[in-house]
C-alpha positions in Angstrom: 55.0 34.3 11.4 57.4 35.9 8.9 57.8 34.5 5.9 61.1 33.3 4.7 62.4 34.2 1.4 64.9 32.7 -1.1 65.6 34.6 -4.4 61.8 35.7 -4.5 60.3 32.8 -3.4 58.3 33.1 0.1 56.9 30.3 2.1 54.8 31.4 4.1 53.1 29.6 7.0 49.3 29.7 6.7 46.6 29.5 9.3 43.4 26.7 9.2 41.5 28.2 7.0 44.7 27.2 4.0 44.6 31.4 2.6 47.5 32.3 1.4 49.6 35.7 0.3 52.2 36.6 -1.4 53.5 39.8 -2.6 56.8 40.5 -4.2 59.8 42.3 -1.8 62.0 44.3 -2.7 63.4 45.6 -6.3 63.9 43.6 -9.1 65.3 44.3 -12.3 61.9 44.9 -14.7 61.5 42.1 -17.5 57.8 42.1 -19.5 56.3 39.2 -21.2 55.0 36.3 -19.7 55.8 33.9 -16.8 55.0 30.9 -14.6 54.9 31.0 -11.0 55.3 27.6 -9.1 54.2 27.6 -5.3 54.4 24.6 -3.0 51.9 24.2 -0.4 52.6 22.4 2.6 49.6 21.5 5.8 50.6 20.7 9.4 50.3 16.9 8.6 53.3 17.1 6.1 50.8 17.1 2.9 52.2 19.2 0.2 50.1 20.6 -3.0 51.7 22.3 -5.9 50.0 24.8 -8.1 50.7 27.1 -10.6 49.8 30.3 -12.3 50.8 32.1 -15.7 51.8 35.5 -15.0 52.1 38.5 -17.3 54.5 41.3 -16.8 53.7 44.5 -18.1 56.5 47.5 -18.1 54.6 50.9 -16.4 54.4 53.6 -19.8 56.7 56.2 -19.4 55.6 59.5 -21.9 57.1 60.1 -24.8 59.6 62.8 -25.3 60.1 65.9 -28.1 63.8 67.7 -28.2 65.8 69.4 -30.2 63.8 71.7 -31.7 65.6 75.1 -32.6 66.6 77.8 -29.6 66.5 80.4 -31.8 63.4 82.5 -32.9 62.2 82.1 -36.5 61.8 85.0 -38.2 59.4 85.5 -40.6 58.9 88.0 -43.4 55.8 89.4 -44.9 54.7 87.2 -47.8 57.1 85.1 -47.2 55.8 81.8 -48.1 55.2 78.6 -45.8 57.9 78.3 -43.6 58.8 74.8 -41.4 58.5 75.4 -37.8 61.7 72.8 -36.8 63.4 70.7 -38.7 65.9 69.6 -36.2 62.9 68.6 -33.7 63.3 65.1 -32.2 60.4 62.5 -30.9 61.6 59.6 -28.4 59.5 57.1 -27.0 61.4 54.5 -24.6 58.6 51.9 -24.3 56.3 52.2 -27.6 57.0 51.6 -30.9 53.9 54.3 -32.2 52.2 57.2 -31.2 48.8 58.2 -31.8 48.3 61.9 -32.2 50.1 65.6 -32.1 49.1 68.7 -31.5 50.5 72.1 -33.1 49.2 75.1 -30.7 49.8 78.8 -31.8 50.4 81.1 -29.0 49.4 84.7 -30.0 47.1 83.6 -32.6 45.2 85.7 -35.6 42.9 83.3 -37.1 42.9 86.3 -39.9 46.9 85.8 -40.7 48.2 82.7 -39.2 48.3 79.1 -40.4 49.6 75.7 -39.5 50.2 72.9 -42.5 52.3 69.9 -42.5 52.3 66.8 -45.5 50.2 63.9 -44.7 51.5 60.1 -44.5 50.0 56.9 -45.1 49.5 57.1 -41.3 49.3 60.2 -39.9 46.3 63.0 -41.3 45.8 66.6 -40.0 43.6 68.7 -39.1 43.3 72.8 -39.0 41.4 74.4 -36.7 41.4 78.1 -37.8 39.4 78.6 -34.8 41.4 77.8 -31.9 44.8 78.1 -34.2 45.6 74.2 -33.7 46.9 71.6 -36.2 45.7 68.0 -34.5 48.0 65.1 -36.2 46.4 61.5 -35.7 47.0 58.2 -36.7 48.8 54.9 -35.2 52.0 56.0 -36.9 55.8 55.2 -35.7 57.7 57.7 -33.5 59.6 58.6 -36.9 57.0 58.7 -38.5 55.8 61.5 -36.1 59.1 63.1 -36.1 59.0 63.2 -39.8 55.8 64.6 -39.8 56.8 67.7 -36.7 58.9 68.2 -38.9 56.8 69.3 -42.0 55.0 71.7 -40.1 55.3 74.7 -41.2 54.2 78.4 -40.7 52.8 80.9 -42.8 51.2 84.4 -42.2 48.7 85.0 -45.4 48.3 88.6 -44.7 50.0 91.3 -46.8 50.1 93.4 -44.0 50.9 90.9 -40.7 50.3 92.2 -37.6 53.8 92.4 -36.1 53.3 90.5 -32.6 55.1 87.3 -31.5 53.8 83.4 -31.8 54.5 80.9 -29.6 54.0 77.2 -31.8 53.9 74.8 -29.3 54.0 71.1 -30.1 53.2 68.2 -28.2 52.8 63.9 -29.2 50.8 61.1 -27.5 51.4 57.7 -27.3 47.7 57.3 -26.4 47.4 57.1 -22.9 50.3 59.5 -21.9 51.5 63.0 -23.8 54.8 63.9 -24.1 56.8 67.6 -22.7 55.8 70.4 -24.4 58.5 72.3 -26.9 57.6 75.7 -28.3 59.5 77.6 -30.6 58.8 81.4 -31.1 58.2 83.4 -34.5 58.7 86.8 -35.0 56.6 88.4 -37.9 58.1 91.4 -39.8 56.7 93.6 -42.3 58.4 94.4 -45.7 
């Protein structure tokens, strides 16, 4: 039959062979860490058994987030020195307390001009690819930490004569098993 249920318990009435399901109904409130459930078995003679079982709640990872970073296009000048790509950017994270990597991506790239840098932490070390035109960040590091660190990056076109096209730098964090929305800002490159 149906089982009944009473603020999440269920009895429910078992055939000869003495298997026995149980599922959780409904929506409850999410709590992680750890648990005991206490079930009561009962036979058709009136025999009851108790038994237990530890149970460990684990909250489903939700990615992390980047924000903030400016609307505006960054304009840079010819010779003009490293610039930082956003320091208003933002890096959230509602279930863990680190991350694990970042990635820097230049849209538009001229691996003859263009070039990522940020400063390094205790935690967090980088890694140019003037390639591809991507700085990779990694290292088990706080979510301020990598939001410091976004923050450093910076932009600087090494050519005296910089081909005048737009970049897209995109930017984008991991918490290890999911990777956050991607924010990009765009730079403008001017000649002097």
């Amino acid at each position: 039959g149906d089982p009944l249920r009473y603020l999440g318990v269920s009895i429910v009435p078992t055939p000869a062979s003495g298997f026995l399901s149980f599922s959780a109904v409904g929506t409850v409130p999410l709590v992680t860490g750890g648990g005991l459930i206490v079930a009561t078995a009962t036979d058709s003679q009136g025999n009851t058994s108790e038994f237990s079982s530890s149970v460990i709640v684990v909250a489903p990872n939700s990615a992390p987030t980047i924000g903030n970073i400016e609307p505006t296009e960054l304009t840079y000048f010819e010779n003009g020195g490293p610039r930082p790509v956003s320091t208003s950017i933002t890096v959230f994270d509602a279930d863990f307390d680190t991350l694990t990597s970042a990635t820097i991506t230049i849209g538009g790239y001229q691996s003859d001009q263009d070039l990522l840098a940020f400063t390094e932490t205790t935690n967090i070390s980088g890694s140019w690819n003037s390639v591809t035109g991507v700085l990779t960040l990694t290292g088990n590091a706080s979510v301020n930490e990598y939001q410091t660190a976004l923050r450093s990056v910076t932009y600087e076109n090494t050519s005296d004569n910089p081909e005048p096209s737009v970049r897209n730098i995109s930017l984008v964090v991991s918490d290890g098993v999911l990777s956050s929305n991607l924010v990009t800002r765009t730079v403008i490159t001017v000649r002097s």
